[in-house]
C-alpha positions in Angstrom: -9.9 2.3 15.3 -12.7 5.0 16.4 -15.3 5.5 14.4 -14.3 9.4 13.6 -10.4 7.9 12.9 -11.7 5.8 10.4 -14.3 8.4 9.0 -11.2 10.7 8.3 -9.0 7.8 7.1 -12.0 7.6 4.4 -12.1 11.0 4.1 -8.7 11.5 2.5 -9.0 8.3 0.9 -11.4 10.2 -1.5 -15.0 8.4 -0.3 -18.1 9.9 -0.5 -20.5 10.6 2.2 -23.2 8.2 1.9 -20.5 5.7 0.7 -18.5 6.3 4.3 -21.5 5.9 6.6 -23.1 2.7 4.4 -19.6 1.6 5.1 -19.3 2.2 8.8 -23.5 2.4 9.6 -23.4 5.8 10.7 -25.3 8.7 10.2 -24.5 10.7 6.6 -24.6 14.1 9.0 -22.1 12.8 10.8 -19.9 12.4 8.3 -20.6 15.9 6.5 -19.9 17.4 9.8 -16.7 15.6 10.3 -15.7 16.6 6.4 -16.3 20.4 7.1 -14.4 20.1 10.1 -11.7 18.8 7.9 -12.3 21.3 5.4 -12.5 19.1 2.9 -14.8 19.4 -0.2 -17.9 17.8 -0.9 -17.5 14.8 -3.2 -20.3 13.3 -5.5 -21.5 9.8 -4.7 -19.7 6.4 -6.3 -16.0 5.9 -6.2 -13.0 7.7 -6.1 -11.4 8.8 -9.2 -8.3 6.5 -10.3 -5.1 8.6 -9.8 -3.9 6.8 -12.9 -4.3 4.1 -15.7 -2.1 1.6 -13.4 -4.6 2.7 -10.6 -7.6 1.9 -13.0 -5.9 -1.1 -13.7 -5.6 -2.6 -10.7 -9.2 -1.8 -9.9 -10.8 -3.3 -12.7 -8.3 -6.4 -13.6 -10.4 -9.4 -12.7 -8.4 -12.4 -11.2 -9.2 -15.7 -12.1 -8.8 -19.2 -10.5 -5.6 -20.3 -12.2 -3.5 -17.3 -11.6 -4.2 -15.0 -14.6 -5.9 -11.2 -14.9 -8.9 -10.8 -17.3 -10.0 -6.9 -18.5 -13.8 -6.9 -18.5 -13.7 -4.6 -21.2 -14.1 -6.5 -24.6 -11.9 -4.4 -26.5 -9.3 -4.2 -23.9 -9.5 -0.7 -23.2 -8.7 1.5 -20.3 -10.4 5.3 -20.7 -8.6 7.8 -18.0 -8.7 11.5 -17.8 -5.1 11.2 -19.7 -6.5 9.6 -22.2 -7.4 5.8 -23.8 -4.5 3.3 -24.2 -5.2 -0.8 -24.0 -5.3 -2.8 -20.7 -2.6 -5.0 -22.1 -0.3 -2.0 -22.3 -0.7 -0.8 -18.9 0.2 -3.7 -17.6 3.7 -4.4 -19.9 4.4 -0.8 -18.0 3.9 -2.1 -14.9 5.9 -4.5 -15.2 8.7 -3.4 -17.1 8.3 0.1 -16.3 8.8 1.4 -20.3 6.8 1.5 -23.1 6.1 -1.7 -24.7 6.9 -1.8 -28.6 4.2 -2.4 -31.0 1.4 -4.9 -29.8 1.4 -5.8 -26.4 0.3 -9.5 -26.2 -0.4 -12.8 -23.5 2.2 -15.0 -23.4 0.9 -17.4 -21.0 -1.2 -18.8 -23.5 -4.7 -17.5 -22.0 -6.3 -15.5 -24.7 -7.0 -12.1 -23.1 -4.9 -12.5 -19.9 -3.6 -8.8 -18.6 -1.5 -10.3 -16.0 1.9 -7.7 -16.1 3.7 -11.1 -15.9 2.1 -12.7 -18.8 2.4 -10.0 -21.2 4.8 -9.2 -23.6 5.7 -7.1 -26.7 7.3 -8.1 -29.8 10.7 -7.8 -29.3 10.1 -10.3 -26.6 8.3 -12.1 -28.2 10.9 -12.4 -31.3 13.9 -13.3 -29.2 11.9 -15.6 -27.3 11.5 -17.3 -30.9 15.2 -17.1 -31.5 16.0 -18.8 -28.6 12.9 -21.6 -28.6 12.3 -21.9 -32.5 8.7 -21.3 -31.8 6.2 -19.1 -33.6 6.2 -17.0 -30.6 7.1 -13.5 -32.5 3.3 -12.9 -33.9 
């Protein structure tokens, strides 16, 4: 890919100026120049806004070595332009694509994992105890 091609792919991707030629090591005029040619509008520096709380999510979720997602955020949260909901949450959405009722928690048994696979709500969570005989449903 040519330098210019992958200035534009940038571009549209939402990057910044200065971000685009640290990135490629090209000159930050030559980016602007290629951005008013493009018509586009001058974007502050740092990165580009998350389209969504699933799109924050997947940028902040941190991966660990065993195979599970920790939030960096202590209290779990996710703060958007639509508003503040819990990590925990997001994911259960991701995954099941509803809302989740009541507390979303890990099931995997890592305290704070956010991996949409290990989540679950309480409904889950209570006929997973009906069917185990476990105290599952907290």
């Amino acid at each position: 890919m040519s330098n210019i091609a992958a200035i534009r792919e940038l571009l549209l991707a939402g990057h910044s100026n200065a971000g685009i030629a640290r990135q490629l090591n090209v000159a930050h005029l030559r980016v602007a120049a290629i951005r008013a040619e493009m018509g586009l509008p001058v974007r502050k520096p740092g990165s580009p806004a998350a389209a969504s709380p699933e799109d924050l999510f997947w940028r902040r979720a941190q991966p660990t070595d065993d195979g599970h997602l920790i939030w960096p955020n202590p209290s779990g949260d996710i703060r958007h332009v639509s508003g503040r909901t819990k990590a925990a949450r997001v994911a259960f959405r991701i995954r099941y694509r509803r809302e989740p009722v009541r507390n979303v928690l890990p099931d995997c048994g890592r305290a704070g994992c956010v991996h949409p696979d290990h989540v679950a709500d309480q409904p889950m969570r209570k006929t997973y105890a009906a069917i185990f005989g476990t105290s599952a449903a907290a």
